[in-house]
The first five atom37 places (N, CA, C, CB, O) and aatype in JSON, in Angstrom:
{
  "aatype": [20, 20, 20, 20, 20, 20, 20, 20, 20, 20, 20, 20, 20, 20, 20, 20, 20, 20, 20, 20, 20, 20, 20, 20, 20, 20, 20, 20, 20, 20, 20, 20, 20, 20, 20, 20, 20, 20, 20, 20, 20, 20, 20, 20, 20, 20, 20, 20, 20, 20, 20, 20, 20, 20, 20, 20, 20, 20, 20, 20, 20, 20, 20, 20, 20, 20, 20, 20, 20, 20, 20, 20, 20, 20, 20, 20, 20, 20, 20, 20, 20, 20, 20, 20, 20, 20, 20, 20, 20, 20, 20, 20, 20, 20, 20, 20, 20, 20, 20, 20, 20, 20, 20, 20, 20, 20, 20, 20, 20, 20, 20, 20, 20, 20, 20, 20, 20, 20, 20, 20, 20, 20, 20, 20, 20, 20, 20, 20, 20, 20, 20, 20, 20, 20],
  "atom_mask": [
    [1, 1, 1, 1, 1],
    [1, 1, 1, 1, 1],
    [1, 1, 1, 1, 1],
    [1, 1, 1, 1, 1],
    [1, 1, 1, 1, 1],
    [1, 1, 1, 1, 1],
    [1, 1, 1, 1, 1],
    [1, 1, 1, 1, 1],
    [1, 1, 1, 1, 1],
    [1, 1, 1, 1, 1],
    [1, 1, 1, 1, 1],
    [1, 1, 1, 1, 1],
    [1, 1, 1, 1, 1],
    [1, 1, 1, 1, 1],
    [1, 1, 1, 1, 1],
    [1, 1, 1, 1, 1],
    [1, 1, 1, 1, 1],
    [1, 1, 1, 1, 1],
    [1, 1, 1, 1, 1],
    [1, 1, 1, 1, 1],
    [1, 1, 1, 1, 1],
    [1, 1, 1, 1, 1],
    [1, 1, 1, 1, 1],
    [1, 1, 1, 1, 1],
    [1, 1, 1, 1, 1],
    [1, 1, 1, 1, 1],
    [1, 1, 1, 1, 1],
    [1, 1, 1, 1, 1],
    [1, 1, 1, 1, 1],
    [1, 1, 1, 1, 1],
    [1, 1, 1, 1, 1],
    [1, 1, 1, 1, 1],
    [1, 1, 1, 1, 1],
    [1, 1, 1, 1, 1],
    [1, 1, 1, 1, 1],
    [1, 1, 1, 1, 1],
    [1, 1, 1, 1, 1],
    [1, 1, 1, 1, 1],
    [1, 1, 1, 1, 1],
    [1, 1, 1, 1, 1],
    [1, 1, 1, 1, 1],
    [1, 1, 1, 1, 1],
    [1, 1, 1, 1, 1],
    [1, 1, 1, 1, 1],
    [1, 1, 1, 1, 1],
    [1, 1, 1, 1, 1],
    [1, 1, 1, 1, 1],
    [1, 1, 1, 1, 1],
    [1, 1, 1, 1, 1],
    [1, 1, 1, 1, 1],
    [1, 1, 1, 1, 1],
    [1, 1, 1, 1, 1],
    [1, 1, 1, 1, 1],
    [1, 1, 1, 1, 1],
    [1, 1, 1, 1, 1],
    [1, 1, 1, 1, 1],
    [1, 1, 1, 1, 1],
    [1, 1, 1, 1, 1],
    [1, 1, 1, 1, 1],
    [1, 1, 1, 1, 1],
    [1, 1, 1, 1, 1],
    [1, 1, 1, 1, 1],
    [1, 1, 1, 1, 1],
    [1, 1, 1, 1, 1],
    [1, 1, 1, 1, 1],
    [1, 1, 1, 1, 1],
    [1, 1, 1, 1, 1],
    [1, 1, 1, 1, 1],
    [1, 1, 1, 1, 1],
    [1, 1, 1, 1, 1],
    [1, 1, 1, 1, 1],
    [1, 1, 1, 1, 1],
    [1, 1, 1, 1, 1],
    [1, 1, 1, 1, 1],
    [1, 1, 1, 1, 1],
    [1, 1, 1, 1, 1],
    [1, 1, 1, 1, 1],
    [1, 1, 1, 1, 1],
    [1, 1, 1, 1, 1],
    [1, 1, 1, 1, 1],
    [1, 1, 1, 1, 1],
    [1, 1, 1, 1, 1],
    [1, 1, 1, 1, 1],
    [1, 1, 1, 1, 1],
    [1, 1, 1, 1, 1],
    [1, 1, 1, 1, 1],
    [1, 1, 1, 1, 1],
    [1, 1, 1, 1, 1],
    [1, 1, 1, 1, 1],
    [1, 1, 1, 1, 1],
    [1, 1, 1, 1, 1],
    [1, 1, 1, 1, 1],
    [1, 1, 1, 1, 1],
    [1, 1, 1, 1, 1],
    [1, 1, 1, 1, 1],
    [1, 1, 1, 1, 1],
    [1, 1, 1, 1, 1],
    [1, 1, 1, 1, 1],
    [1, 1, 1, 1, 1],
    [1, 1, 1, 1, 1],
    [1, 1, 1, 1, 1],
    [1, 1, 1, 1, 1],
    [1, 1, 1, 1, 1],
    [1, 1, 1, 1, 1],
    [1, 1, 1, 1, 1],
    [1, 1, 1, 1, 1],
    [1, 1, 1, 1, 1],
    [1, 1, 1, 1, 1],
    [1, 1, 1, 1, 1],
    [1, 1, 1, 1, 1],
    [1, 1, 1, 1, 1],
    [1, 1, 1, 1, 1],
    [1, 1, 1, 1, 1],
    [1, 1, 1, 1, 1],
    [1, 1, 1, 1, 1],
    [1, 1, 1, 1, 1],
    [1, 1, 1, 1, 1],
    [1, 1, 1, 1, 1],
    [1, 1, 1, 1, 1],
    [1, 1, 1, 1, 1],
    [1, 1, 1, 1, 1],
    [1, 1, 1, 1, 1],
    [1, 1, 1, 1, 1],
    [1, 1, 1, 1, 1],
    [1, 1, 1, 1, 1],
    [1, 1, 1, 1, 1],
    [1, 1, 1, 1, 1],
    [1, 1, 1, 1, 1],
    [1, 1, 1, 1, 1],
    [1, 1, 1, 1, 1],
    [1, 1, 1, 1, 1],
    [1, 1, 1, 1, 1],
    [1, 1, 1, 1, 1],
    [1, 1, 1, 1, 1]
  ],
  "atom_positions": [
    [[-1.22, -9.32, -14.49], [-2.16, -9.05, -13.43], [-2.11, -7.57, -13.09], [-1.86, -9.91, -12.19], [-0.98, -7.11, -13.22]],
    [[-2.96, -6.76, -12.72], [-3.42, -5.61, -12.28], [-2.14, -5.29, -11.08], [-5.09, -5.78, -11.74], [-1.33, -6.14, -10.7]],
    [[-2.2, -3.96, -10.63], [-1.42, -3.63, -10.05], [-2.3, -2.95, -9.11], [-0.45, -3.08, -10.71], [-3.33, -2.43, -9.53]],
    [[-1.88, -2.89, -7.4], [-2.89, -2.11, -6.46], [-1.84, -1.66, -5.57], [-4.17, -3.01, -5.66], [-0.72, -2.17, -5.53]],
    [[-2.29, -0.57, -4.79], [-1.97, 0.2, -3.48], [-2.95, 0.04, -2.57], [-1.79, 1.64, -3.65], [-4.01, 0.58, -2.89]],
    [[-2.93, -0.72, -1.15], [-3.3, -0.72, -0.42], [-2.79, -0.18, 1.21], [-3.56, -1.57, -0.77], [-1.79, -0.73, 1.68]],
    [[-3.53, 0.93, 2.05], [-2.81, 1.37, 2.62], [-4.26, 1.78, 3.89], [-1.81, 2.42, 1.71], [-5.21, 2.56, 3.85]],
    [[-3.74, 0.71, 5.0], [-4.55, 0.67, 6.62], [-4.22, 1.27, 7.07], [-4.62, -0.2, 7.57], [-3.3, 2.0, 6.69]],
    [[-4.98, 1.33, 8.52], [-4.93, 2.07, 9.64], [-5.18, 1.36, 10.29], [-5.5, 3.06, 9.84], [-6.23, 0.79, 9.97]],
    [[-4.24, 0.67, 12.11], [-4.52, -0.43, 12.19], [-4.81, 0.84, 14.09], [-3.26, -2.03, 11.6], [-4.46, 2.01, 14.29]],
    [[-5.46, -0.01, 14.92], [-5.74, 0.7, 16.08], [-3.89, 0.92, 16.84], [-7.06, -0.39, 17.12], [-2.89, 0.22, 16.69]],
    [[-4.11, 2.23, 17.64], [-2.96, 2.31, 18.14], [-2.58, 1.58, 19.44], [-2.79, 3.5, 18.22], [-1.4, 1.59, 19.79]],
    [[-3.65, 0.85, 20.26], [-2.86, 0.14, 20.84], [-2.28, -1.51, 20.55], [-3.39, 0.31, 21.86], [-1.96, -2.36, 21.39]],
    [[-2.29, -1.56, 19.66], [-1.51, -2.5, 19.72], [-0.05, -2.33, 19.07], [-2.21, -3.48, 19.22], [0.48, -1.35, 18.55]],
    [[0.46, -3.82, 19.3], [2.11, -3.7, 19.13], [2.72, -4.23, 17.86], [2.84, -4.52, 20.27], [2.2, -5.15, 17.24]],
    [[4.0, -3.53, 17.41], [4.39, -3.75, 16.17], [4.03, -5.06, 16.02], [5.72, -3.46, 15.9], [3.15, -5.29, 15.19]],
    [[4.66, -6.23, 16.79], [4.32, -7.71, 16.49], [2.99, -8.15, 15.94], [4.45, -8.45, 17.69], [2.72, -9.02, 15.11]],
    [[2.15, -7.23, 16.66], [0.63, -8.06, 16.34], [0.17, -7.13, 14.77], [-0.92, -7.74, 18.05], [-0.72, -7.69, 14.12]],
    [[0.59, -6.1, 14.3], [0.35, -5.26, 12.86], [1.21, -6.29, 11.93], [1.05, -3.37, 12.82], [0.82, -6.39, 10.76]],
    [[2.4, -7.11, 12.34], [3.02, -7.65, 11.48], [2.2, -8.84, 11.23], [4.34, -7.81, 11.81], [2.3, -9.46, 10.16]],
    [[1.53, -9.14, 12.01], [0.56, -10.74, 11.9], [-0.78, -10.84, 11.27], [0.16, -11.33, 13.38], [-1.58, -11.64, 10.78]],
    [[-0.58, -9.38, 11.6], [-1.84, -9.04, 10.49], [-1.69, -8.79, 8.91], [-2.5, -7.73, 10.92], [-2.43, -9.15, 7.99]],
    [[-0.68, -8.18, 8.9], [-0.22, -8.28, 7.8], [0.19, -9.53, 6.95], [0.56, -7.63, 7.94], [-0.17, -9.82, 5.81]],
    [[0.81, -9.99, 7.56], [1.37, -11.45, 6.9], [-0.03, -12.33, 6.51], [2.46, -12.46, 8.2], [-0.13, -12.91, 5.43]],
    [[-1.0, -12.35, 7.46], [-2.08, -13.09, 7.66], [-2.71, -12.12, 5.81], [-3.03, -12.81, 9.66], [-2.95, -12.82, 4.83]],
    [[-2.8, -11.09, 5.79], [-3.61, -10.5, 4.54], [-2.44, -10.86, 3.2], [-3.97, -8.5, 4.79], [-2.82, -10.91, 2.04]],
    [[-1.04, -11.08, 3.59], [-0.3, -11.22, 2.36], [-0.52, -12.86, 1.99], [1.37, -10.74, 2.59], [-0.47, -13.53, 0.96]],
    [[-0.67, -13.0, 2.79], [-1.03, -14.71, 3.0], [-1.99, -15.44, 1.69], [-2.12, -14.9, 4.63], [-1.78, -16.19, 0.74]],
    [[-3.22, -14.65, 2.34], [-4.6, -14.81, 1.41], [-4.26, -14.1, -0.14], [-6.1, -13.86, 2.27], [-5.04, -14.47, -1.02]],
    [[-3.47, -13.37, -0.44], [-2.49, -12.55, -1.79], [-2.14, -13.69, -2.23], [-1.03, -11.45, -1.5], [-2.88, -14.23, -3.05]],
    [[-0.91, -14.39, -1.79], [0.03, -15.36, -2.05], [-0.43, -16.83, -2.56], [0.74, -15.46, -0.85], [-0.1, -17.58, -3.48]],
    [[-1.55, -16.87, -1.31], [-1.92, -18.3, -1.76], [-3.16, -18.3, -3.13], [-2.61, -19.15, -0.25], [-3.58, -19.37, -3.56]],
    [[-3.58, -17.15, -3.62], [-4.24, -17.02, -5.0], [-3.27, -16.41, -6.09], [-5.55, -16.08, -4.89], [-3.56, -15.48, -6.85]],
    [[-2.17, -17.03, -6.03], [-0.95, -16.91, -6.99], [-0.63, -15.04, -7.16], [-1.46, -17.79, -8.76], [-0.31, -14.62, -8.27]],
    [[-0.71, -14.38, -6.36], [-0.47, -12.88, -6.49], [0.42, -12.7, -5.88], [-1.37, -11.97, -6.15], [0.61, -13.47, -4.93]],
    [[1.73, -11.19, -6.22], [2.76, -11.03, -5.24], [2.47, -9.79, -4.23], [4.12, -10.82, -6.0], [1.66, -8.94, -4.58]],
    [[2.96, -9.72, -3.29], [2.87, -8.69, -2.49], [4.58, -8.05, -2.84], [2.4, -9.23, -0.79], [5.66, -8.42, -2.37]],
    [[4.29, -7.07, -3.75], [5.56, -6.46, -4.14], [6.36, -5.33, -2.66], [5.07, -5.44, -5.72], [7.58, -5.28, -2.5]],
    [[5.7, -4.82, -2.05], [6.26, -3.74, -1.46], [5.31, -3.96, -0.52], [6.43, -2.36, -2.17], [4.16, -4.24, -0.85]],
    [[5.81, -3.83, 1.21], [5.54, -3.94, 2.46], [6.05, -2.72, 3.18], [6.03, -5.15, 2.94], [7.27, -2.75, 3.35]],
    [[5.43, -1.65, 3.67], [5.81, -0.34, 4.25], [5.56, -0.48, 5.47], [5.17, 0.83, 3.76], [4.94, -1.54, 5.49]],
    [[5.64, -0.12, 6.47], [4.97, 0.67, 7.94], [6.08, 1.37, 8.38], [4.39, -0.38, 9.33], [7.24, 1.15, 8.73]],
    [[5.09, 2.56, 8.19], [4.75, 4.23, 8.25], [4.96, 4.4, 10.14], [2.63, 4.7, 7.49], [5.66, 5.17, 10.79]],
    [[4.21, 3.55, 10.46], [4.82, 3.71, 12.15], [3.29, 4.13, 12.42], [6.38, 5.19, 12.68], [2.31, 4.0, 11.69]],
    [[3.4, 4.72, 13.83], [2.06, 5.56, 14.96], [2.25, 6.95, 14.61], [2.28, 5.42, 16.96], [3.17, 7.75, 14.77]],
    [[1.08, 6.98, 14.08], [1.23, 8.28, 13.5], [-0.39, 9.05, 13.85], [1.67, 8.08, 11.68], [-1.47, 8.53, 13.56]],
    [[-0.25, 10.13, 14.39], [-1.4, 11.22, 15.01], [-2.31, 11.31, 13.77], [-0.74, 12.94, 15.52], [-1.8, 11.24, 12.65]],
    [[-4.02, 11.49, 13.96], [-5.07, 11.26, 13.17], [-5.24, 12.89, 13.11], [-6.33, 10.19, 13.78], [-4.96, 13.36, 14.22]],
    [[-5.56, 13.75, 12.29], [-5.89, 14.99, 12.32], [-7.38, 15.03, 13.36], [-6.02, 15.51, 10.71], [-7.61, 16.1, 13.92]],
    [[-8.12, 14.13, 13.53], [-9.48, 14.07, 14.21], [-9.7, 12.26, 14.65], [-10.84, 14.74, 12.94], [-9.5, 11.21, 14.05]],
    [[-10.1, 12.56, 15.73], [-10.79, 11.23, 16.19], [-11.46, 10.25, 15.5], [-11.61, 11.47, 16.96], [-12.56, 10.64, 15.09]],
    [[-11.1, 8.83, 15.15], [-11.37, 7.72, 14.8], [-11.77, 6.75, 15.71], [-10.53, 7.39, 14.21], [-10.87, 6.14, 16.28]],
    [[-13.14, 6.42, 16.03], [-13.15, 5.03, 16.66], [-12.55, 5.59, 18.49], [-11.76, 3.7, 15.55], [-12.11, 4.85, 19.37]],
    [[-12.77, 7.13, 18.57], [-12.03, 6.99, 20.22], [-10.69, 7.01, 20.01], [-12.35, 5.52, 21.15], [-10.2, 7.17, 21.13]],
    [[-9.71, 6.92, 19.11], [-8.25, 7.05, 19.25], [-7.7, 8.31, 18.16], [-7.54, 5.48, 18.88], [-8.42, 9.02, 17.45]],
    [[-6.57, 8.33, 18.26], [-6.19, 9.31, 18.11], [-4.97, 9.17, 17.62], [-6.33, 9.95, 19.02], [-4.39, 10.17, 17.21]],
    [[-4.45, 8.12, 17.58], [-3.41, 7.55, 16.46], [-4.03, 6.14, 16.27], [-1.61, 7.46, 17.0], [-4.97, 5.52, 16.77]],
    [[-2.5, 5.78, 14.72], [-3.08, 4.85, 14.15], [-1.47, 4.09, 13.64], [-4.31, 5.45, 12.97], [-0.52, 4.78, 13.28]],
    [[-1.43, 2.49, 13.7], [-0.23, 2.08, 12.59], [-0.64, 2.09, 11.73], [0.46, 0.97, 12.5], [-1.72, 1.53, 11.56]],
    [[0.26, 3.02, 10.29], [0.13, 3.24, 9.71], [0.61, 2.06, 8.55], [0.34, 4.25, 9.98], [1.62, 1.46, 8.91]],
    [[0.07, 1.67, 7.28], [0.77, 0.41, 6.35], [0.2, 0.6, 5.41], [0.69, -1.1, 6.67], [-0.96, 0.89, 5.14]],
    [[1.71, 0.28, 4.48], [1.42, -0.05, 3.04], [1.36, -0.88, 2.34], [1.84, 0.28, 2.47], [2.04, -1.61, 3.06]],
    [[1.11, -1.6, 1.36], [1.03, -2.71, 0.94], [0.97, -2.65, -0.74], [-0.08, -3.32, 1.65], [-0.18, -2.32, -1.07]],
    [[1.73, -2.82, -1.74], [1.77, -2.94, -3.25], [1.66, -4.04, -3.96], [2.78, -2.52, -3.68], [2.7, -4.69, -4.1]],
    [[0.47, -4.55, -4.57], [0.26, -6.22, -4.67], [0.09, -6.09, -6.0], [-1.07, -7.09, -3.84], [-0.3, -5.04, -6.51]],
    [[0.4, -7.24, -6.72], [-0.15, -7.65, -8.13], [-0.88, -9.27, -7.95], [1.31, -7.67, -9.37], [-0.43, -10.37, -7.64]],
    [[-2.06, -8.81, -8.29], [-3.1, -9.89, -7.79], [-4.09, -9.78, -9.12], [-3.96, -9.47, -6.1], [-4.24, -9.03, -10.08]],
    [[-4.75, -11.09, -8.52], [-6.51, -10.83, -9.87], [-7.37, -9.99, -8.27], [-7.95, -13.45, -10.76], [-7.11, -9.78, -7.09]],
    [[-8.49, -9.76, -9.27], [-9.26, -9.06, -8.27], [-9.63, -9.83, -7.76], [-10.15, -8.25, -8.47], [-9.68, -9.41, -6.61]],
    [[-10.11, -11.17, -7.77], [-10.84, -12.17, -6.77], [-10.24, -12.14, -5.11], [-10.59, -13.8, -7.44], [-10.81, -12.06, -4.03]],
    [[-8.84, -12.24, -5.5], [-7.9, -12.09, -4.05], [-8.15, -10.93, -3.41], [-6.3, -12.07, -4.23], [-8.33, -10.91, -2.2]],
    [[-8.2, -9.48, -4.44], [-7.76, -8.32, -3.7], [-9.39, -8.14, -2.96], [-7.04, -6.87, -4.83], [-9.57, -7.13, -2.28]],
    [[-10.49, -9.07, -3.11], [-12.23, -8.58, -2.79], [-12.09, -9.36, -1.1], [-13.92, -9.62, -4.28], [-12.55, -8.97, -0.03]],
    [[-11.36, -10.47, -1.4], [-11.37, -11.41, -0.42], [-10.67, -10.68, 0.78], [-10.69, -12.75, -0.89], [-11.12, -10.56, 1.92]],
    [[-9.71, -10.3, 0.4], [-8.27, -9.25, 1.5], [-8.92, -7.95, 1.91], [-6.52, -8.6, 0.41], [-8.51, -7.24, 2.83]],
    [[-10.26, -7.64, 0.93], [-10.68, -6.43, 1.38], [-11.59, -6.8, 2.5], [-11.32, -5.6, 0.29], [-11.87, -6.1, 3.48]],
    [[-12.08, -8.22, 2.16], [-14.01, -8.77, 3.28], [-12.56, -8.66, 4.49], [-15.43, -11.45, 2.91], [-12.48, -7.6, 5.11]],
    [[-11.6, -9.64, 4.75], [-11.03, -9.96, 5.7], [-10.44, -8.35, 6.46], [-9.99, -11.1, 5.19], [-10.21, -8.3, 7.67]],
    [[-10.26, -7.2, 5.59], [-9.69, -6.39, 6.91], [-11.2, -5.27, 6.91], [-7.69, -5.37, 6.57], [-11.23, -4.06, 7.09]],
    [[-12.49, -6.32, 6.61], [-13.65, -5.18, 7.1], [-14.06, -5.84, 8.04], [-14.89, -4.69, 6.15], [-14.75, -5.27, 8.88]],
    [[-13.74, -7.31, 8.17], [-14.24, -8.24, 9.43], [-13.49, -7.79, 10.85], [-13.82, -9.98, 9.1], [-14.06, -7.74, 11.93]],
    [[-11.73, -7.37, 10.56], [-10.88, -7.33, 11.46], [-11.35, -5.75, 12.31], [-9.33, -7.49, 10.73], [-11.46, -4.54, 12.09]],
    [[-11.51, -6.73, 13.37], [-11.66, -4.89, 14.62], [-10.44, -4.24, 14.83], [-12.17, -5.1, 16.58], [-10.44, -3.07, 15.21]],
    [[-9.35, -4.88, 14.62], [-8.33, -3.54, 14.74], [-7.64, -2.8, 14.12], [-7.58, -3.6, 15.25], [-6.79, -1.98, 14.48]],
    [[-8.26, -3.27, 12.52], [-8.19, -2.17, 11.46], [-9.33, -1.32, 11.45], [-8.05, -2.71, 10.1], [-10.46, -1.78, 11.3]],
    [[-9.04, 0.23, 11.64], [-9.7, 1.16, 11.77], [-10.09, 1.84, 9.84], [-8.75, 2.08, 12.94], [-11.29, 2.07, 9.74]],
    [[-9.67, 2.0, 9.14], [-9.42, 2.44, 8.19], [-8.42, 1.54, 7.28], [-9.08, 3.6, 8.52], [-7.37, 0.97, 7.58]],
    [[-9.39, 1.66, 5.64], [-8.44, 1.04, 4.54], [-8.88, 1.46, 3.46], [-8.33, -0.42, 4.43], [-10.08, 1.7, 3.32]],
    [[-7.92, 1.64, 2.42], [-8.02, 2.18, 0.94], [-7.04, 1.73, 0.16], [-7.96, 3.62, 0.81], [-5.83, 1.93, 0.26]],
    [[-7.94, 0.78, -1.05], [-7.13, 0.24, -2.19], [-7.14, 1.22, -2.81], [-7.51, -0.91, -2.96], [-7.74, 2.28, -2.57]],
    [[-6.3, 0.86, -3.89], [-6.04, 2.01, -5.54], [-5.56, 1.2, -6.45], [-4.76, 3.42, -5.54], [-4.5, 0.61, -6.24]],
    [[-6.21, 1.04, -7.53], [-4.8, 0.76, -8.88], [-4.12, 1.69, -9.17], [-5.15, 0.39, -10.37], [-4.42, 2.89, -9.18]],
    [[-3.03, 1.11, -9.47], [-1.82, 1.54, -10.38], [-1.45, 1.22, -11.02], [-1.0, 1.7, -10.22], [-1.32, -0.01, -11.09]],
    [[-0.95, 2.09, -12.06], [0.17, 1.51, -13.4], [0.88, 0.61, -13.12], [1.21, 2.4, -13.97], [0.53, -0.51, -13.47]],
    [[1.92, 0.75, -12.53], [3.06, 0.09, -12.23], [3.42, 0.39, -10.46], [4.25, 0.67, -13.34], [3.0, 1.21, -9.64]],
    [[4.35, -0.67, -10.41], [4.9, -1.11, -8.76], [6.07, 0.3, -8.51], [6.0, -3.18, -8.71], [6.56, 0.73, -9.55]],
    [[6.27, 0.62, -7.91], [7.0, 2.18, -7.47], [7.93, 1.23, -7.17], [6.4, 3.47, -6.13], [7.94, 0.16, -6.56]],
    [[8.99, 2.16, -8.01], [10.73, 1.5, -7.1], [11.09, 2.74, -5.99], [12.61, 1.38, -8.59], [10.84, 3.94, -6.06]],
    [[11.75, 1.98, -5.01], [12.44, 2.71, -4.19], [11.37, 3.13, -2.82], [13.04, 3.95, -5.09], [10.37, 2.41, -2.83]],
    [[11.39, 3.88, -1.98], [10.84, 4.21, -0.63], [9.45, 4.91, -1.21], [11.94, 5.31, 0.41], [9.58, 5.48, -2.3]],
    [[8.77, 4.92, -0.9], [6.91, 5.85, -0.64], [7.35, 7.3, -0.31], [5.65, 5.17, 1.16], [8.2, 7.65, 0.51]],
    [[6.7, 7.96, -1.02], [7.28, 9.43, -0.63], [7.18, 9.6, 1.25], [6.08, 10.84, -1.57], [8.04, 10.23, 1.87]],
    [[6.07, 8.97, 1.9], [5.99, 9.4, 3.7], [7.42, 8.38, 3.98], [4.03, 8.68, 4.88], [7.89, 8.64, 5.09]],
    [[8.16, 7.37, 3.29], [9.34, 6.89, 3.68], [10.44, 7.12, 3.54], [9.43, 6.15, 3.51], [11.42, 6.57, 4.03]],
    [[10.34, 8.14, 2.7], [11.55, 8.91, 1.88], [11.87, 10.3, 2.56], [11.09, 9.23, 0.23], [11.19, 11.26, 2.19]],
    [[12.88, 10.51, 3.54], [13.47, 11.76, 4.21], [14.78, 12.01, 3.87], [13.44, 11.72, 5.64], [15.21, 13.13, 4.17]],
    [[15.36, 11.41, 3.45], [16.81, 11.46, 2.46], [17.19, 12.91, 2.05], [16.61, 10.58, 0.91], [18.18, 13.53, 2.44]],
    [[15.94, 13.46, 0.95], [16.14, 14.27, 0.26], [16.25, 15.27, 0.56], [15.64, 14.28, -0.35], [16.45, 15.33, 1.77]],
    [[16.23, 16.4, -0.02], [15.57, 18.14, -0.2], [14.4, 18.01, -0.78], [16.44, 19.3, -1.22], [14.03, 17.19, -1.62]],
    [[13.59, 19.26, -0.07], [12.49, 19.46, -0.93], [12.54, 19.8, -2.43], [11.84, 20.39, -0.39], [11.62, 19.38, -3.12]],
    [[13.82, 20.74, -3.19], [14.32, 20.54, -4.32], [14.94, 19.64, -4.84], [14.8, 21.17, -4.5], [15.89, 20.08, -5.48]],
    [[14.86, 18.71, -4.87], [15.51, 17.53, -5.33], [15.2, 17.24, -7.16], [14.87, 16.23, -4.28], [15.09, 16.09, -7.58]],
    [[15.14, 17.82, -7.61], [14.19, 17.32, -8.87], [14.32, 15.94, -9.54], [14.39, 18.26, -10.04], [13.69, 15.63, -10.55]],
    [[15.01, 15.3, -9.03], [15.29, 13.74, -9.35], [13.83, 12.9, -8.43], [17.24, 13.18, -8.57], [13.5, 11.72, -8.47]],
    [[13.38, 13.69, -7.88], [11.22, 12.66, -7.11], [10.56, 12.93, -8.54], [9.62, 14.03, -5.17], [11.11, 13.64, -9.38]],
    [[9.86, 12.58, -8.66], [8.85, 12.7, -9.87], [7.88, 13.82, -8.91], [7.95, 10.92, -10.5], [7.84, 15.01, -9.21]],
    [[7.23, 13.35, -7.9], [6.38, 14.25, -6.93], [6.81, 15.52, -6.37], [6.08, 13.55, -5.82], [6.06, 16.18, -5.65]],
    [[8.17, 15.95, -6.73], [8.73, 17.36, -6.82], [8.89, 17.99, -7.63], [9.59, 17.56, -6.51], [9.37, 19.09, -7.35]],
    [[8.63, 17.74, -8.93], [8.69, 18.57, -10.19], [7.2, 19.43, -10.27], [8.94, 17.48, -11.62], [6.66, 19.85, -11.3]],
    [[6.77, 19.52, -9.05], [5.43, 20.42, -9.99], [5.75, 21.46, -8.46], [3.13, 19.34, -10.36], [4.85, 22.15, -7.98]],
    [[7.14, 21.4, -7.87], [6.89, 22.1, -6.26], [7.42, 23.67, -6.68], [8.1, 21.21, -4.66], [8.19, 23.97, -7.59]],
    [[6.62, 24.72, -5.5], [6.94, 25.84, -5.9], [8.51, 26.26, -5.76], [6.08, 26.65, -5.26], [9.03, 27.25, -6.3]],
    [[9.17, 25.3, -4.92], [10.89, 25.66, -5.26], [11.07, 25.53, -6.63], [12.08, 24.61, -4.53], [11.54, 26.4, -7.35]],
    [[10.56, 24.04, -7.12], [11.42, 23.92, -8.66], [10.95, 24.76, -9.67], [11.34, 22.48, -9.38], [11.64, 24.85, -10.69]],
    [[9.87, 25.42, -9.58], [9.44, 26.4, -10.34], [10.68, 27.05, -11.61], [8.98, 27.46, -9.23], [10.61, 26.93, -12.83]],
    [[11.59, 27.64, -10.9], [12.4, 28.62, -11.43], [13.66, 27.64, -12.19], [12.92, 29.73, -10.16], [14.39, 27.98, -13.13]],
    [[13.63, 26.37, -11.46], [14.49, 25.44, -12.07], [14.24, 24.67, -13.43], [14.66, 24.55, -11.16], [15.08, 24.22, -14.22]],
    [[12.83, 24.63, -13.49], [12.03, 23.88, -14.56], [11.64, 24.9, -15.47], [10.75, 23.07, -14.03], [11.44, 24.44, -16.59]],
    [[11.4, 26.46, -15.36], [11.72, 27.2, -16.34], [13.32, 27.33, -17.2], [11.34, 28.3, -15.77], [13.45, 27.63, -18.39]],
    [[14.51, 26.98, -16.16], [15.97, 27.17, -16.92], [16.21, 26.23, -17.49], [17.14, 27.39, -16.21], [17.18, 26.39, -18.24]],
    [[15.66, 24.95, -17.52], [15.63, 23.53, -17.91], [14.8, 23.73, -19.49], [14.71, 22.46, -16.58], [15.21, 23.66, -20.64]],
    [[13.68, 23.96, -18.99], [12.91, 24.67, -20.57], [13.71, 25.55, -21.51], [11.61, 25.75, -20.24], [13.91, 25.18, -22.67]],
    [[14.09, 26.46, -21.15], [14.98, 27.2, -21.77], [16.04, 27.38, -22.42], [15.13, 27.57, -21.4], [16.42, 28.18, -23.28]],
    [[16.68, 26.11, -21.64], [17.96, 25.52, -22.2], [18.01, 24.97, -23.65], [18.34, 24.4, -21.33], [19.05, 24.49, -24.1]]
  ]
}
C-alpha cells in the first residue's frame, strides 16, 4: 500500500482532549479500511505567520498512514466537513520516517550530520567537502 503524510491545523481553542478525538475518530476511518496509521505527532499551539479563520494559532498534527487511496479520499471529505480543522495537507512518500519529524526533533545540533535534512546546511558545508576529500 502507498505511503502518505498528512499534517492539520486544528482551531486553537480547543483542548488537547478534543484534537485527540479527532484524531482517533480520522485514524479510525484508516483502520477500519485495513490501513495503518504508522506515526501520530502533535506539534502543540503553535503561532500562524498571518491570520486564519480569525485566529492566530493553531494545533498543530501529524499523521503517517499506509492506506489504499479509497480511505485516504474518505479521511480527506471527513476533515473538510470538520469546522475545527482549519487547514490540511496530504503528501506521498516513499517510505514511513523512523524516529521524531524534524519540528519534533530538538536533541540535536544544527551540525549534526547524522539528519539526512542537515547535509545540504551551510555549517556542514566545509565538513562534506573533508568527507569528499578523504
Amino acid at each position: 500500500m502507498p505511503y502518505y503524510e498528512t499534517v492539520l491545523i486544528a482551531r486553537q481553542d480547543l483542548t488537547d482532549t478534543q484534537v485527540k478525538d479527532i484524531i482517533a475518530h480520522l485514524s479510525k476511518i484508516i483502520t477500519d479500511a485495513k490501513g495503518n496509521v504508522h506515526k501520530t505527532e502533535f506539534w502543540g499551539l503553535k503561532n500562524f505567520a498571518y491570520k486564519i479563520n480569525k485566529s492566530r494559532k493553531g494545533h498543530y498534527v501529524l499523521l503517517e498512514l499506509d492506506t489504499q487511496s479509497e480511505a485516504l479520499h474518505e479521511m480527506e471529505r471527513q476533515i473538510r466537513l470538520h469546522e475545527d480543522i482549519l487547514r490540511h495537507q496530504t503528501i506521498r512518500i516513499e517510505a514511513i520516517t523512523e524516529g521524531p519529524s524534524v519540528m519534533m526533533d530538538k536533541g540535536g545540533s544544527r551540525d549534526d550530520d547524522r539528519k539526512p535534512y542537515n547535509k545540504d546546511n551551510k555549517y556542514n558545508k566545509d565538513n562534506n567537502k573533508e568527507k569528499d576529500a578523504a
